[in-house]
C-alpha positions as a Markdown table, in Angstrom:
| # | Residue | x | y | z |
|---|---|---|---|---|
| 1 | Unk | 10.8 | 15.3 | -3.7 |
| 2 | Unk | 7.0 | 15.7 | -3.6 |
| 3 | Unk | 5.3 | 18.8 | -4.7 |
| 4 | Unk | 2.1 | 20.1 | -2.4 |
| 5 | Unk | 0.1 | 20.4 | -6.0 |
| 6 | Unk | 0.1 | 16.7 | -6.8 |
| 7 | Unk | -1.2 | 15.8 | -3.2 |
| 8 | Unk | -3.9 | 18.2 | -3.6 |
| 9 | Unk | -5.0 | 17.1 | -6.9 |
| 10 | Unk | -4.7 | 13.7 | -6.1 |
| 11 | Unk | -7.2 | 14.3 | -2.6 |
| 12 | Unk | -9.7 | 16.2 | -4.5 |
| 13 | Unk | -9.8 | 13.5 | -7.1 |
| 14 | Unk | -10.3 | 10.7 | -5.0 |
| 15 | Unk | -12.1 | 12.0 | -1.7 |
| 16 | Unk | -15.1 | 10.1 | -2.0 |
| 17 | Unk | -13.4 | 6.7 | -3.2 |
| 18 | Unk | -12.0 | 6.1 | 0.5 |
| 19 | Unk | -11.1 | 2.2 | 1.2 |
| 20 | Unk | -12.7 | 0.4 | 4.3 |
| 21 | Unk | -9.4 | -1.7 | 5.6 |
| 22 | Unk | -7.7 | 0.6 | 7.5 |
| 23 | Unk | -3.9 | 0.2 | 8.1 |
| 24 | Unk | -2.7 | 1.8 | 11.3 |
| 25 | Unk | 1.1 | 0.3 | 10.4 |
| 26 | Unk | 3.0 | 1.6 | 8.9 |
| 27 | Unk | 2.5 | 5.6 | 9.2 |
| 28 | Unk | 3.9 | 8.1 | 7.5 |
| 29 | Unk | 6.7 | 8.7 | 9.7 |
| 30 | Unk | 7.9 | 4.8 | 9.7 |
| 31 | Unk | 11.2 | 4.2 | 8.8 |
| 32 | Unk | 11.8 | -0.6 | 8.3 |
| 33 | Unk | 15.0 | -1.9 | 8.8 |
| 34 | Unk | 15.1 | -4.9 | 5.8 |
| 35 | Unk | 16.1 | -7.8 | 7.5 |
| 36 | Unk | 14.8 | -7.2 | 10.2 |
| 37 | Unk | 11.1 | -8.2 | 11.6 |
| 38 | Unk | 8.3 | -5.5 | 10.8 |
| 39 | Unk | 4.4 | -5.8 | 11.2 |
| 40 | Unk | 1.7 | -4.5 | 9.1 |
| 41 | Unk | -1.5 | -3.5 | 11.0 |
| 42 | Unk | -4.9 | -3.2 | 10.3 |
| 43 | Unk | -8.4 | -2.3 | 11.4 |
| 44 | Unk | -12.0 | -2.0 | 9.7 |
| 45 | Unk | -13.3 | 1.3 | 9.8 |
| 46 | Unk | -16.9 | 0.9 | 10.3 |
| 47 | Unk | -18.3 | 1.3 | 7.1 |
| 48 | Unk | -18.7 | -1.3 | 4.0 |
| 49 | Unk | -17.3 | -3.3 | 2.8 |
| 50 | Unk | -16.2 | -4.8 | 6.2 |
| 51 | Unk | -13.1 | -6.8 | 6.8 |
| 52 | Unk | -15.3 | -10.0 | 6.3 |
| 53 | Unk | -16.3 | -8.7 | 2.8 |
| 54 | Unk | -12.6 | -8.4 | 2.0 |
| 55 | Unk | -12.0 | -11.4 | 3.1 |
| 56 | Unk | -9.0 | -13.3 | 1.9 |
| 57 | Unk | -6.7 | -10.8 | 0.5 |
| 58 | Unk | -2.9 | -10.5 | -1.1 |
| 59 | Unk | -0.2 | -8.3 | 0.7 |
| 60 | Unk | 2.6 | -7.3 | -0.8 |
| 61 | Unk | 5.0 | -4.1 | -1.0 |
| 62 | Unk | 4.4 | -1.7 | -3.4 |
| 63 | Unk | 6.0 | 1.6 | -5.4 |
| 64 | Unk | 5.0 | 3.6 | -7.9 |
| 65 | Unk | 2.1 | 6.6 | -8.3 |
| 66 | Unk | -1.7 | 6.6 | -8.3 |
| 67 | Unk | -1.6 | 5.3 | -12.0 |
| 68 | Unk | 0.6 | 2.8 | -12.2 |
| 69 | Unk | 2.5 | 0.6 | -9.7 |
| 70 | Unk | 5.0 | -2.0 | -9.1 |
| 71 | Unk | 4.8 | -5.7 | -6.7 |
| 72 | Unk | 8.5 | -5.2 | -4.9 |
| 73 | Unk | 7.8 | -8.1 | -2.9 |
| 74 | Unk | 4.9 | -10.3 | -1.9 |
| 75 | Unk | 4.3 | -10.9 | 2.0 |
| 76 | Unk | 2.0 | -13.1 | 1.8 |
| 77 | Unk | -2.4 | -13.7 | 1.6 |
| 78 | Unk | -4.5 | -14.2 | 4.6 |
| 79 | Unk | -7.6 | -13.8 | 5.6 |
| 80 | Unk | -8.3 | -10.4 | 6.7 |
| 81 | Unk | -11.0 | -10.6 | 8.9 |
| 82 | Unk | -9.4 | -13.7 | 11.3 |
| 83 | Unk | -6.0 | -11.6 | 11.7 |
| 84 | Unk | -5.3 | -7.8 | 12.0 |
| 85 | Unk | -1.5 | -7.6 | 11.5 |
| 86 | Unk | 1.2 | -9.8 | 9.8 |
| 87 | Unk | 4.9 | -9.9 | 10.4 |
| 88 | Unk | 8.0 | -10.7 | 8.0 |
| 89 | Unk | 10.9 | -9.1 | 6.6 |
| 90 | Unk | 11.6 | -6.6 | 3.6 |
| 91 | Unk | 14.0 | -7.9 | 1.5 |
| 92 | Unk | 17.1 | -6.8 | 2.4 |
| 93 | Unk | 17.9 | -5.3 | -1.8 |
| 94 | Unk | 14.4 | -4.0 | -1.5 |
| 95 | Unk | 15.4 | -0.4 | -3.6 |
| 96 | Unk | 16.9 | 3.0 | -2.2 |
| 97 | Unk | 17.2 | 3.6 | 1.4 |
| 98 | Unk | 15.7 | 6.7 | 3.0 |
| 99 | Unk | 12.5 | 7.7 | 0.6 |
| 100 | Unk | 9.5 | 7.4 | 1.6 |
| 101 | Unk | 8.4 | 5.8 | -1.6 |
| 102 | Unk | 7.3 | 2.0 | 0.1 |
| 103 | Unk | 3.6 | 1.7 | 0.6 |
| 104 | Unk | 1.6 | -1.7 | 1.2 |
| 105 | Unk | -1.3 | -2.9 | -0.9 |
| 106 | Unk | -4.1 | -5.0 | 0.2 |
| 107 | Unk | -6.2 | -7.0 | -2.6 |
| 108 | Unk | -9.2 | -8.9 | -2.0 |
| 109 | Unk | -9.2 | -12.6 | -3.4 |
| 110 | Unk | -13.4 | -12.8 | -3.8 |
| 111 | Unk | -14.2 | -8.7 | -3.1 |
| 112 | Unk | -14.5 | -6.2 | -6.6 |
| 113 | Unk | -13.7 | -2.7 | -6.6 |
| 114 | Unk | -17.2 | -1.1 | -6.1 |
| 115 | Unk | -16.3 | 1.1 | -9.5 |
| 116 | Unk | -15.3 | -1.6 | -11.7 |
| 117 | Unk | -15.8 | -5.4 | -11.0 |
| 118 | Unk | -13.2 | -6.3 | -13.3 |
| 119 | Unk | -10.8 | -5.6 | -10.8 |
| 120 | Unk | -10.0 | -6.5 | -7.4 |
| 121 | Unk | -11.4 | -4.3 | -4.3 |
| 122 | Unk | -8.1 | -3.1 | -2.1 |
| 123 | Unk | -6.3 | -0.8 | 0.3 |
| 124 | Unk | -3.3 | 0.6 | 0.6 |
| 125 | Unk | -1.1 | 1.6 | 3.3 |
| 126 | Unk | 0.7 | 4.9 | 4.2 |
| 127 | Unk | 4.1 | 5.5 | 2.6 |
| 128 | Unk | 7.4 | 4.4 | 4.5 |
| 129 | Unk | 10.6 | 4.4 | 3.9 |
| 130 | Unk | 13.8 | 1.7 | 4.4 |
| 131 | Unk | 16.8 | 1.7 | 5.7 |
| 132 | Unk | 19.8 | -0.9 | 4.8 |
| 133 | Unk | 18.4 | -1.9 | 1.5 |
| 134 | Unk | 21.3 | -2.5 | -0.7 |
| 135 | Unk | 19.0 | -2.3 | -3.6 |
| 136 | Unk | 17.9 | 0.5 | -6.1 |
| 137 | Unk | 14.8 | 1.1 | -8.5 |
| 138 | Unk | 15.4 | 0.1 | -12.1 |
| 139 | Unk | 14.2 | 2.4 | -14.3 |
| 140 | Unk | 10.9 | 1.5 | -14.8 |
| 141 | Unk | 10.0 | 1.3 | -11.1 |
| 142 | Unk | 12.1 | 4.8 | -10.9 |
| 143 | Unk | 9.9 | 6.3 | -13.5 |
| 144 | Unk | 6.7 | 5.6 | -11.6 |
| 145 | Unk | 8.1 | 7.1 | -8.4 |
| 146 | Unk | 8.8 | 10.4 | -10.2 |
| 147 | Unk | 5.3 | 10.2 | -11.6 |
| 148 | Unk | 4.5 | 11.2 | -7.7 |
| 149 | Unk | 5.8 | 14.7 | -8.2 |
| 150 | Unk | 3.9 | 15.2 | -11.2 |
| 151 | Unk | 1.1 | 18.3 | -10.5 |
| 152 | Unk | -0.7 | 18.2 | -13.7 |
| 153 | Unk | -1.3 | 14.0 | -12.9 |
| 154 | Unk | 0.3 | 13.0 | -16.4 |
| 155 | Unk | 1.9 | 9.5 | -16.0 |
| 156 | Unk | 5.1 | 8.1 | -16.8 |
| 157 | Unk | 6.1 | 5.8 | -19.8 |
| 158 | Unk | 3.8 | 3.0 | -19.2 |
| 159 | Unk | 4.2 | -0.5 | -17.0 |
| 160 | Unk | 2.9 | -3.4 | -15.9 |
| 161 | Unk | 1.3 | -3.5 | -12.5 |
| 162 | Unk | -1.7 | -6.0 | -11.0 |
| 163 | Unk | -5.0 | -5.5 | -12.6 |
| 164 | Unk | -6.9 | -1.9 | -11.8 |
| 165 | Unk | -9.5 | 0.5 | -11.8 |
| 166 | Unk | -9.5 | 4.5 | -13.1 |
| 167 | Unk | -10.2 | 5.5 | -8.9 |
| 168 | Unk | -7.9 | 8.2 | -8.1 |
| 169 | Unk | -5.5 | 7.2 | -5.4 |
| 170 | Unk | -6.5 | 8.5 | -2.2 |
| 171 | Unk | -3.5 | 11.0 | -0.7 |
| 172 | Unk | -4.8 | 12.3 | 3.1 |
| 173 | Unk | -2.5 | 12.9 | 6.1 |
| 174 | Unk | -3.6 | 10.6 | 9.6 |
| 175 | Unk | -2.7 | 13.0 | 12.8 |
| 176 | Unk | -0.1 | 11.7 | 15.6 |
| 177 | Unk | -3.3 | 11.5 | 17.6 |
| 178 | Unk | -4.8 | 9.2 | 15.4 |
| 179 | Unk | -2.4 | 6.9 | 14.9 |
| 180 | Unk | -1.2 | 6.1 | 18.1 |
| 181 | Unk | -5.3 | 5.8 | 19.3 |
| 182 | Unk | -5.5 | 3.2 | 15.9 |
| 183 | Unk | -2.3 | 1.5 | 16.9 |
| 184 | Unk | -3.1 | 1.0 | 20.2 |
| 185 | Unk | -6.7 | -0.5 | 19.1 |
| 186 | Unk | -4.5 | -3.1 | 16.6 |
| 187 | Unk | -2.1 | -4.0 | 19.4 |
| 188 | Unk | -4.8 | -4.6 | 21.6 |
| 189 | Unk | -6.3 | -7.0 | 19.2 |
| 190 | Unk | -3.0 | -8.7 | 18.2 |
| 191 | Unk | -2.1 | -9.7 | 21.8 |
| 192 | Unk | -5.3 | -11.4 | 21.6 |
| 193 | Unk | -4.2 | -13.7 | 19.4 |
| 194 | Unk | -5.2 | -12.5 | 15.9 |
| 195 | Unk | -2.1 | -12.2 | 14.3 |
| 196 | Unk | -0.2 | -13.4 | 11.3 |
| 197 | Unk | 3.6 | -14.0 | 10.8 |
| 198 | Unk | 5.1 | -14.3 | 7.0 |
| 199 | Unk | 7.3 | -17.3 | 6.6 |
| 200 | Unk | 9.2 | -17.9 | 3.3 |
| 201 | Unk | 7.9 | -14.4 | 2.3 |
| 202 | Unk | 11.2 | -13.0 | 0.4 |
| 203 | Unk | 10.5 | -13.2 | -3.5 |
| 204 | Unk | 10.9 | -10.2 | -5.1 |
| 205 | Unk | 10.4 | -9.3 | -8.4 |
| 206 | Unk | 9.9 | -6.4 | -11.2 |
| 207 | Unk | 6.6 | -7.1 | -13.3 |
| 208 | Unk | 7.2 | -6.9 | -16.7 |
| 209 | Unk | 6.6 | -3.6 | -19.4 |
| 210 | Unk | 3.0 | -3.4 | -21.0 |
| 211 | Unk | 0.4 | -1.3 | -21.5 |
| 212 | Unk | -0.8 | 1.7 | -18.7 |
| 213 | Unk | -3.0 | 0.4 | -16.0 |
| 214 | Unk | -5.0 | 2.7 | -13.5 |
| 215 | Unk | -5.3 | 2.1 | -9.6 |
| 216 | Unk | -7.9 | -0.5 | -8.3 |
| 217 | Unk | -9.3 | 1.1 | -5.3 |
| 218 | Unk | -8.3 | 4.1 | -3.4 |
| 219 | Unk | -5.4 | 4.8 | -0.8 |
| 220 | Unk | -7.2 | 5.1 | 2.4 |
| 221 | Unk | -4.0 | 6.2 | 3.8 |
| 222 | Unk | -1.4 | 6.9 | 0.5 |
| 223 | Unk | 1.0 | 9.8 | 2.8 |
| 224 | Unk | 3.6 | 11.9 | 0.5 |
């Protein structure tokens, strides 16, 4: 449902606005049962701001387009430099089954967004999809996920999301290679002991209609 234009304008516009918080989980090709236990996994990639500069940091599941977005459900906050993966469970009337439209979003508590210090430096995730959601989009949240296909980047009728910057979202494809080296390196770490699990994690909720907002941050891994 994604056109190939709108990926490549959305690369070029945000190629050098890559995040540092890398999640390895999920990939593109990941498919959560609601209900059901699922773990989000991360990594630093090297370069600033570490995981330490992140710090504590929000988690919550996200749709919508590189301009405007919608909170589906928060997971929970934690520090991201103690713990590299969380676990807890997608809501089981989350939206449409079978779209790879889902995407977490990571946003630092104390960290700015390098661009704009009014907002919040974050990551995002790759997109995933669900499977035994009960649940659909309501229009507004269905607007912004048709805003995905759009090549010439014009936005939907506006929304609320959480606070932003005008950074491009980041669209780049990770290779099988990659992601099975990265979720190794996370599992590793996780067995270790630095892991989360989301307890009493299940509100959902539509933010309500207001004025156009633009992305804080970049995707480091946003798949179509």
């Amino acid at each position: 449902m994604f056109s190939k234009a709108s990926v490549l304008i959305l690369a070029v516009a945000a190629q050098s606005a890559l995040a540092k918080l890398y999640m390895v989980a999920p990939v593109a090709s990941t498919t959560w049962a609601v209900g059901t236990d699922v773990t989000v996994q991360w990594q630093d990639d090297g370069s600033s701001p570490s995981l330490a500069e992140m710090g504590v940091s929000s988690l919550g599941v996200y749709a919508g387009n590189s301009i405007q977005q919608t909170l589906l459900q928060q997971v929970g906050t934690m520090d991201v430099s103690v713990n590299n993966s969380i676990t807890f469970k997608i809501n089981t009337d989350i939206g449409p089954n079978g779209q790879s439209v889902y995407f977490m979003r990571f946003s630092s508590e104390s960290l700015k967004d390098a661009t704009n210090t009014a907002y919040p430096a974050q990551s995002f995730s790759a997109m995933f999809a669900v499977s035994g959601s009960t649940g659909t989009f309501n229009s507004t949240v269905e607007a912004q996920v048709q805003g995905l296909s759009s090549a010439s980047g014009s936005a939907p009728a506006a929304s609320a999301t959480t606070g932003a910057s005008s950074v491009a979202a980041v669209v780049a494809k990770t290779s099988s290679a990659a992601s099975v080296k990265a979720t190794a390196t996370a599992q590793a770490a996780a067995a270790a002991g630095n892991s989360t699990t989301a307890s009493g994690a299940s509100a959902r909720f539509y933010l309500p209609s207001a004025g156009a907002l633009a992305v804080a941050g970049a995707l480091s891994a946003f798949v179509l």
